[in-house]
MARKOL-201294 format. One record per residue (C-alpha): residue number from 1; residue in one letter; x, y negated, z. Coordinates in pm, whole numbers, plus 50000, padded with zeros to 5 digits. Each point is the difference from the previous one (the first is absolute). Example, Ala and Ser with C-alpha at 12.3 -4.5 7.8 and 13.67 -1.06 7.14 Angstrom:
2
ATOM resi resn     X     Y     Z
ATOM    1    a 51230 50450 50780
ATOM    2    s 50137 49656 49934
***
This chain:
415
ATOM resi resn     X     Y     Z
ATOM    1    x 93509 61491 93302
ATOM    2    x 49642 50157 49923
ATOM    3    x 49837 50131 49747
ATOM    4    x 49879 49717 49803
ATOM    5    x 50287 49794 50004
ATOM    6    x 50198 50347 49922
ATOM    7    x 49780 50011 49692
ATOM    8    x 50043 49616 49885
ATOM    9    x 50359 50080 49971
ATOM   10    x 49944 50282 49839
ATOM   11    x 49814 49859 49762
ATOM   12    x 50256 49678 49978
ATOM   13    x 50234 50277 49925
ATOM   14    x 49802 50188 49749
ATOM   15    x 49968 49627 49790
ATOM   16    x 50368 49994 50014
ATOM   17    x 50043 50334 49828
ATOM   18    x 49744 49931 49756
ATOM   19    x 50176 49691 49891
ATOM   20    x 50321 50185 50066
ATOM   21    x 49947 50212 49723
ATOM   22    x 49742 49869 49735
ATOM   23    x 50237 49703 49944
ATOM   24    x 50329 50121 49916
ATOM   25    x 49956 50081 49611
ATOM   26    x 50067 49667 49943
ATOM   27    x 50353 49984 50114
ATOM   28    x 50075 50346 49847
ATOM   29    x 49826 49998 49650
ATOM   30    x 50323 49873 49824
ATOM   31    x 50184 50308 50197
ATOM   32    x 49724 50244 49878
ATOM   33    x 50019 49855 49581
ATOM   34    x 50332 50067 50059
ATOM   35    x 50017 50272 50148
ATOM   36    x 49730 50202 49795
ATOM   37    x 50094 49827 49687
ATOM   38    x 49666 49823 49995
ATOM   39    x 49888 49748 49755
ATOM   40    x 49782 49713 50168
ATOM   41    x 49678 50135 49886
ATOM   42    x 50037 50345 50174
ATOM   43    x 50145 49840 50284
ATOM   44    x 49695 49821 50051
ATOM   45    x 49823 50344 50083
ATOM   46    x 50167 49999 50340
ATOM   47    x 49782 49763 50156
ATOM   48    x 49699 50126 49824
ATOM   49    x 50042 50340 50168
ATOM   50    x 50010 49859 50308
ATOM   51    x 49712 49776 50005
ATOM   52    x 49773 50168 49801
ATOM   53    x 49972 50236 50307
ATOM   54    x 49770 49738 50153
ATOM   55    x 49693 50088 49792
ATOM   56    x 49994 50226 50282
ATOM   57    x 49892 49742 50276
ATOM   58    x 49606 50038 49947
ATOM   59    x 50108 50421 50057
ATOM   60    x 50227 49892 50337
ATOM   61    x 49733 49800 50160
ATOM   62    x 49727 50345 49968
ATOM   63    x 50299 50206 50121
ATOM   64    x 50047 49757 50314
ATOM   65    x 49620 50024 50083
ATOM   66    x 49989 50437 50001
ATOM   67    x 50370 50079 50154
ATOM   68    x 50053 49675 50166
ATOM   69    x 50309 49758 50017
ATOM   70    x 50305 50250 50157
ATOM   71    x 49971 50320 49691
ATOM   72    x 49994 49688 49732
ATOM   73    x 50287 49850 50157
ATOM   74    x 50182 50313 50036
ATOM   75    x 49900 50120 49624
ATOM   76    x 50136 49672 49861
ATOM   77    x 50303 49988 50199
ATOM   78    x 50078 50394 49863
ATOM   79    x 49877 49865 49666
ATOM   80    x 50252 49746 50013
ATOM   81    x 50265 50219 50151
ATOM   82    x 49975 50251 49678
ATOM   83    x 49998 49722 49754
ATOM   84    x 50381 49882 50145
ATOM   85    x 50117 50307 50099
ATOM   86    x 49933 50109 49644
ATOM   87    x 50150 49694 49812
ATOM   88    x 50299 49998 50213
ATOM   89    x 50062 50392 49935
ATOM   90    x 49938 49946 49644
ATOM   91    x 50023 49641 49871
ATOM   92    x 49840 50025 49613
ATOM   93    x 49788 49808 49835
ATOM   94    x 49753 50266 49975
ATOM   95    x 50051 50117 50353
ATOM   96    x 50013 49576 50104
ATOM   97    x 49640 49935 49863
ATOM   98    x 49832 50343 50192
ATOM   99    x 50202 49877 50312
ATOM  100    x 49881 49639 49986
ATOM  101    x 49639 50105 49932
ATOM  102    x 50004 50211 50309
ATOM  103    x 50175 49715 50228
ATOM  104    x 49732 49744 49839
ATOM  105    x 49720 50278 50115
ATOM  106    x 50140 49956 50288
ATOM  107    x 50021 49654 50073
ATOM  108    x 49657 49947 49919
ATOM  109    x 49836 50230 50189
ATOM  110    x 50206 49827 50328
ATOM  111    x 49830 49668 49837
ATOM  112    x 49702 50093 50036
ATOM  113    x 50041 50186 50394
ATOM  114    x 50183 49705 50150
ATOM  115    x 49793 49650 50014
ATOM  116    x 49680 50150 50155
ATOM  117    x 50239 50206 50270
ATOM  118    x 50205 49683 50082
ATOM  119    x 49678 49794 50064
ATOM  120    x 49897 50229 50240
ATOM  121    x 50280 50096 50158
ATOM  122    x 50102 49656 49999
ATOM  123    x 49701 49841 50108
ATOM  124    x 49708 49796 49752
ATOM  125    x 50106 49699 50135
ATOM  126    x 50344 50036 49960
ATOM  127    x 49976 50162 49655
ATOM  128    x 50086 49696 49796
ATOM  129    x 50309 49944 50196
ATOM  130    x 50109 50356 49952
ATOM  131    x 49929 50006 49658
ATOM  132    x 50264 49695 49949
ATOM  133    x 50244 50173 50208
ATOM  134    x 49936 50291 49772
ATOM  135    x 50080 49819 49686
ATOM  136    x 50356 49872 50168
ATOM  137    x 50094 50352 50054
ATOM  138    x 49933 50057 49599
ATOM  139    x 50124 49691 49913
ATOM  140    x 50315 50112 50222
ATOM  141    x 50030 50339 49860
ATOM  142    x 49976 49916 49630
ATOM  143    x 50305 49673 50081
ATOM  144    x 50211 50292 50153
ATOM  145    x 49995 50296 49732
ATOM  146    x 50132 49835 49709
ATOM  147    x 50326 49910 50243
ATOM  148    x 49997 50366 50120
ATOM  149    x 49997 50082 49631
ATOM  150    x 50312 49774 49941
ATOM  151    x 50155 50160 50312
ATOM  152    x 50037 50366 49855
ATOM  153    x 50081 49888 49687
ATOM  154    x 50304 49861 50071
ATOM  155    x 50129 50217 50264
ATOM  156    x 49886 50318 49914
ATOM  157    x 50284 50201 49820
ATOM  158    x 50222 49765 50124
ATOM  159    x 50295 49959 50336
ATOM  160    x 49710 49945 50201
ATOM  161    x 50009 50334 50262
ATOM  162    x 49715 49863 50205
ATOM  163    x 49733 50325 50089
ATOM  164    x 49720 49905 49836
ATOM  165    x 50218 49918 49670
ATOM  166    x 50200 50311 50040
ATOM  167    x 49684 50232 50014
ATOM  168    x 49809 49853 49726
ATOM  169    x 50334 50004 49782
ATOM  170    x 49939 50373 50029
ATOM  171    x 49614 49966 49906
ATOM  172    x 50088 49727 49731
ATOM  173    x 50132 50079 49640
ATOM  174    x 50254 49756 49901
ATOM  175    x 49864 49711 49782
ATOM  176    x 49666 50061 50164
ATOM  177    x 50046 49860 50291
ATOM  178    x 49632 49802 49988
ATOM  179    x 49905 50330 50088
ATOM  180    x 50100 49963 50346
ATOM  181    x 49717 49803 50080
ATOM  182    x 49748 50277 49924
ATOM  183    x 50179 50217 50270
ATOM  184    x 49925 49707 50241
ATOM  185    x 49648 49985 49882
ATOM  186    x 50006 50423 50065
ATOM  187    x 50121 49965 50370
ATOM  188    x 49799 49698 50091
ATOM  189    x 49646 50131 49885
ATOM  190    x 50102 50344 50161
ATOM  191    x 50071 49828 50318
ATOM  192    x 49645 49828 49958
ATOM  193    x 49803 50338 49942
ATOM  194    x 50183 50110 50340
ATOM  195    x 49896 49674 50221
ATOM  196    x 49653 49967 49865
ATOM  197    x 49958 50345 50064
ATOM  198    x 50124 49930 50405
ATOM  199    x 49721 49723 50018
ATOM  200    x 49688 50007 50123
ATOM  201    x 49756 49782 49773
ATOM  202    x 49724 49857 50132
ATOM  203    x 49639 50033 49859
ATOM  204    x 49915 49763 49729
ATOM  205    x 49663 49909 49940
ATOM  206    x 49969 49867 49629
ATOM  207    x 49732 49672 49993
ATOM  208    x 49735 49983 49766
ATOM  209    x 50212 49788 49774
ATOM  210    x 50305 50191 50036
ATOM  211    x 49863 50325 49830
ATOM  212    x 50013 50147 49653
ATOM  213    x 49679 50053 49852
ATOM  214    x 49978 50205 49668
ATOM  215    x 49722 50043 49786
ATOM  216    x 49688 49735 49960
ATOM  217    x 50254 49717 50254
ATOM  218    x 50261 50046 49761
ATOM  219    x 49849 50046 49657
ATOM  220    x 49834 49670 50122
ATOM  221    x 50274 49849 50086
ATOM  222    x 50173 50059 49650
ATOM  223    x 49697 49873 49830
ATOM  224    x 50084 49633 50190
ATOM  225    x 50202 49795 49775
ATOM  226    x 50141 49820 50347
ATOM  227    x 50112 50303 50079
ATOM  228    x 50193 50103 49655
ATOM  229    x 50149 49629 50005
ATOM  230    x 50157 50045 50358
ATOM  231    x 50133 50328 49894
ATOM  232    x 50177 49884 49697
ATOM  233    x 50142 49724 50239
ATOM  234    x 50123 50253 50201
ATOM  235    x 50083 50151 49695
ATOM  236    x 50165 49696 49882
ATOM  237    x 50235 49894 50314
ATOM  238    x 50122 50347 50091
ATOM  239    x 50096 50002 49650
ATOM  240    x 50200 49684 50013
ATOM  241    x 50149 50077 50291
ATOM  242    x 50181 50310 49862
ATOM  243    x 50042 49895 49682
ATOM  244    x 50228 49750 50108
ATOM  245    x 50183 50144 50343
ATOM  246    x 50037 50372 49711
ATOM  247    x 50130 49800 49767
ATOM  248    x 50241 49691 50141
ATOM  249    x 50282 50170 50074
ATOM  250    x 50046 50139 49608
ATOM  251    x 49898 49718 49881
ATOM  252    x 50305 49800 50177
ATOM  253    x 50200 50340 49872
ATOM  254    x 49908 49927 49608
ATOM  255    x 50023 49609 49977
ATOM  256    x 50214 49893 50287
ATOM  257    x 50258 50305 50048
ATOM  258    x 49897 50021 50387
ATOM  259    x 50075 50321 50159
ATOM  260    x 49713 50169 50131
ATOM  261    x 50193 50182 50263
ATOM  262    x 50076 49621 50191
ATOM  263    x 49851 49692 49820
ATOM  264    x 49717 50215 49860
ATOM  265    x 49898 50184 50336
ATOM  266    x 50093 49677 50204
ATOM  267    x 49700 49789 49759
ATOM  268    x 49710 50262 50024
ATOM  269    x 50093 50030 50386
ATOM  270    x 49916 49616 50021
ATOM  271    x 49697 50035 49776
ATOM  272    x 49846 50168 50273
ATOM  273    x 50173 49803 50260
ATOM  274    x 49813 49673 49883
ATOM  275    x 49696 50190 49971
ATOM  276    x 49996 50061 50357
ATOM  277    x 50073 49621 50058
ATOM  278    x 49765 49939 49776
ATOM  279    x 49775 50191 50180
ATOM  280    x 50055 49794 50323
ATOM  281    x 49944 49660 49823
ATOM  282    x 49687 50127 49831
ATOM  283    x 49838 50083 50368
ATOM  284    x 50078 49673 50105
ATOM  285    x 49841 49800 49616
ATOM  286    x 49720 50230 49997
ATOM  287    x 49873 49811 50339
ATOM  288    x 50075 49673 49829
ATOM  289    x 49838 50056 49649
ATOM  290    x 49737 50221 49792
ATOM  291    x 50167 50299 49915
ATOM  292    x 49874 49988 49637
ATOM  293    x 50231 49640 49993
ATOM  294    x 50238 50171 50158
ATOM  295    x 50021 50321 49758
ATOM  296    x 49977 49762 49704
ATOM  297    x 50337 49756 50110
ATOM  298    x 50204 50348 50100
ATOM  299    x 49917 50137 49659
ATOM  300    x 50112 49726 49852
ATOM  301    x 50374 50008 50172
ATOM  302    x 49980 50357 49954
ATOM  303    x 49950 49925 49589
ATOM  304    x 50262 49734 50012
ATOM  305    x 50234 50194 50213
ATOM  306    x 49987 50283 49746
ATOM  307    x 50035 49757 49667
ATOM  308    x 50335 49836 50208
ATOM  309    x 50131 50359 50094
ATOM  310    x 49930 50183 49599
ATOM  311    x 50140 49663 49811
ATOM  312    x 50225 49821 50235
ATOM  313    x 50417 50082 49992
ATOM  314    x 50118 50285 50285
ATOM  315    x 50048 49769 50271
ATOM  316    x 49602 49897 49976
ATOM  317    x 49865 50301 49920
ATOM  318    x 50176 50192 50360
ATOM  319    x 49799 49738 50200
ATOM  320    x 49699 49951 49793
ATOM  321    x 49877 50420 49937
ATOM  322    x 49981 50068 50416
ATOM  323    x 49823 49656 50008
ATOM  324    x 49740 50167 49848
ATOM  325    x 49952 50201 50323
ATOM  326    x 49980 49734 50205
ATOM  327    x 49660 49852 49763
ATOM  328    x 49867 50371 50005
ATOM  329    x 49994 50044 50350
ATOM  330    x 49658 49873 50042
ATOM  331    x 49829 50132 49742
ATOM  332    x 49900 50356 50149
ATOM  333    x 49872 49880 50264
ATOM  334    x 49777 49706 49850
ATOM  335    x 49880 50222 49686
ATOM  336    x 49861 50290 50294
ATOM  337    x 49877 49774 50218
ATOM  338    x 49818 49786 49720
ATOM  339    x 49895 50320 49866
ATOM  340    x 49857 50130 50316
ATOM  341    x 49845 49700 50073
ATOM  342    x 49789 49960 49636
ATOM  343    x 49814 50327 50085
ATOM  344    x 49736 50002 50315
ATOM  345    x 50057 50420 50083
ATOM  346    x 50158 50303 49907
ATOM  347    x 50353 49894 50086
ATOM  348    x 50173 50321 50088
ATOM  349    x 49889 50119 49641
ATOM  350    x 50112 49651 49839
ATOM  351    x 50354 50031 50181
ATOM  352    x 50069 50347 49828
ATOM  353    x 49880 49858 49646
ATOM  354    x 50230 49700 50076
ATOM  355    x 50290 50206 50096
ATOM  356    x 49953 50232 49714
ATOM  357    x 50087 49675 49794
ATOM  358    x 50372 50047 50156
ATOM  359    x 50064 50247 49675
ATOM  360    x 50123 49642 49818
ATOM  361    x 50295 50083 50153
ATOM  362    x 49980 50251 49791
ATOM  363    x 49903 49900 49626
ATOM  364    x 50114 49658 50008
ATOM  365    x 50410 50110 50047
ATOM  366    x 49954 50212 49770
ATOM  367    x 49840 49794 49733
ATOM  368    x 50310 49775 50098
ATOM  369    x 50221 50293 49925
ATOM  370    x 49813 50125 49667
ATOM  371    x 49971 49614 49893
ATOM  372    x 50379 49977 50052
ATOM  373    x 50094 50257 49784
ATOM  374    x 49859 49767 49704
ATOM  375    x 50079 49647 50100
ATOM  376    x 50220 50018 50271
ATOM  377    x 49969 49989 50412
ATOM  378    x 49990 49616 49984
ATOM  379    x 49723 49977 49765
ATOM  380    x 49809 50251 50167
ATOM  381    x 50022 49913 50319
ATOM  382    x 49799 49706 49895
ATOM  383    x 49660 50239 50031
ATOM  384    x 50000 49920 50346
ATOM  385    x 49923 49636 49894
ATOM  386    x 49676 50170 49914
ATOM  387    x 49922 50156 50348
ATOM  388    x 50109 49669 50184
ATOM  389    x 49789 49843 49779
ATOM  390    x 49676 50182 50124
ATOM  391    x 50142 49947 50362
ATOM  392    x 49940 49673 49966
ATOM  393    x 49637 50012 49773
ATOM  394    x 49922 50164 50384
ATOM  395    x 50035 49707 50142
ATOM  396    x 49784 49830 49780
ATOM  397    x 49653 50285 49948
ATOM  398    x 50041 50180 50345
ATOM  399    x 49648 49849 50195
ATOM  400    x 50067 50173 50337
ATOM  401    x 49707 50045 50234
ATOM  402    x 50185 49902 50311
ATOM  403    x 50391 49760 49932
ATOM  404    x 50238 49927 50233
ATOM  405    x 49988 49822 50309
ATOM  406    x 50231 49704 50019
ATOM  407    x 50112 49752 50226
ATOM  408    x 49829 49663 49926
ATOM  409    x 50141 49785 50235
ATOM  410    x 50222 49982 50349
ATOM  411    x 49714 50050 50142
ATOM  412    x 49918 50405 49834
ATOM  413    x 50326 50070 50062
ATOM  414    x 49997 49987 50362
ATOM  415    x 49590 50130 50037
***
């Protein structure tokens, strides 16, 4: 194997463990109310913590660019590494939101290292390709956590006298056993700090577009009100997309009685299991169709997916909340690349304003949380209604400079 390939697996590896551990709160917020004796509105400062560490993605990018890509990774990964060993040493609430601020630290700063390193240790002109494969791995990583989750629940504390259950029933207080999976999260990001620090990275050279440029590029940039509306897109999906995969499982707790150690885990596993086949699809419409029509009809099954899962009896609601995954999966990648594509230069800078805008994965679950306290999770989880809703006034303003190609004909599909 050489070096390049070593580092595309790498990397593949490094999107797994990102997704590996930013998507899990879903599964275990009902464990954490519970356990911490949270109401819904405090509970919704979980997620905040942890996304409202990617304000720091402008910061990463400059960090990159003076002590290059192997320190960042390694400082993340450690960063990472602190946040679980802490949280699994001491699992409070007060302890939980410095822990997840330091993991989310963490798994922004790897954000930002990892796509210009995979295209060129991968190769330009296999860099879309790669960057599919990379989104399987997440996709795979976030489908397999919540069942991890549901595996140390019920077997921890329990007849089971498998090794890895009868060491972390030494690590795990009883009735906490959640906890567990912040032990995992511990070893595996320790075991990353020790391979990246075996590798040999190669030298990246940063294009012109792939930069961050402060002062006059990006005061300018903030002054462009193309620029603003991208970002609360950004804004806007990330938003929706963890307001809903935070939030499913207690909702099904609450209305339908579903417990979130099985049922619950089981649904926000295939939320993110029909995003990644939604993901797959989306490659394949996106060469058949405008990707503004394309954003607007996805939107629209994600809106009517929602209204089914919020209103509709148990049975429809287990099948309708992950089917919201499946009509998110494409809107990531159409918002950045519309974005990108509506402004002629400065990219590198425009990609760290647009990936600041991943904080609605912080504020919007918690406005959730703080708007349940009042009228109820139901109710509230109708804000994302608003956030879908400027999804889809995307498709209708964005003017971008350069759309799609598509296939035409028979003919442009075999040229």
């Amino acid at each position: 194997m050489n070096r390049n390939t070593l580092i595309v697996v790498l990397i593949l590896l490094i999107f797994f463990v990102i997704s590996f551990l930013t998507n899990i709160l879903g599964p275990i917020i009902p464990d954490l109310v519970d356990s911490f004796q949270l109401s819904i509105g405090l509970a919704g400062f979980l997620p905040f913590a942890f996304f409202v560490a990617y304000s720091v993605s402008m910061p990463s990018g400059l960090l990159i660019e003076k002590y290059r890509e192997k320190p960042v990774l390694l400082g993340a990964f450690f960063l990472a590494f602190l946040g679980a060993l802490l949280f699994a040493l001491i699992p409070r609430f007060s302890v939980a939101l410095v822990s997840l601020f330091s993991i989310g630290v963490g798994m922004a700063m790897l954000q930002v290292v990892i796509n210009p390193l995979l295209r060129v240790a991968g190769g330009e002109a296999h860099f879309a390709f790669n960057s599919v494969l990379a989104q399987l791995f997440s996709g795979a990583a976030s489908f397999i956590s919540p069942f991890l989750y549901s595996y140390f629940v019920l077997n921890l504390h329990t007849t089971n006298t498998s090794l890895p259950i009868t060491i972390l029933n030494r690590l795990v207080p009883v009735h906490l056993e959640w906890v567990s999976l912040y032990w995992v999260f511990a070893l595996t990001t320790l075991l990353m700090i020790v391979v990246v620090g075996l590798i040999k990275f190669p030298t990246v050279e940063l294009k012109e577009d792939e930069k961050m440029e402060v002062g006059g590029t990006l005061v300018e940039l903030l002054r462009n009100k193309t620029v603003l509306l991208f970002f609360a897109g950004i804004f806007a999906y990330v938003g929706t997309e963890q307001g809903i995969a935070n939030w499913i499982s207690k909702f099904l707790q609450l209305y339908h009685g579903v417990d979130p150690a099985t049922t619950g885990a089981e649904v926000v596993a295939y939320f993110w299991g029909l995003m990644t086949v939604g993901c797959i699809l989306g490659l394949i419409l996106l060469k058949l169709a405008d990707s503004r029509k394309v954003l607007m009809i996805f939107t629209l099954g994600a809106v009517l997916a929602l209204l089914v899962g919020l209103f509709g009896p148990k049975e429809w609601a287990i099948y309708a909340l992950p089917t919201t995954g499946f009509f998110a999966s494409v809107m990531w990648s159409i918002i950045f690349s519309l974005a990108l594509n509506s402004v002629p230069q400065h990219h590198g800078t425009f990609s760290g304003i647009l990936c600041t805008g991943i904080v609605g994965g912080a504020l919007v679950p918690l406005i959730i949380g703080g708007l349940a306290e009042l009228v109820g999770l139901r109710w509230a989880m109708l804000v994302l209604l608003l956030t879908l809703g400027y999804i889809f006034s995307i498709g209708i303003w964005a003017k971008p400079l350069v759309t799609n190609a598509t296939i035409k004909s028979v003919k442009d599909l075999f040229s």
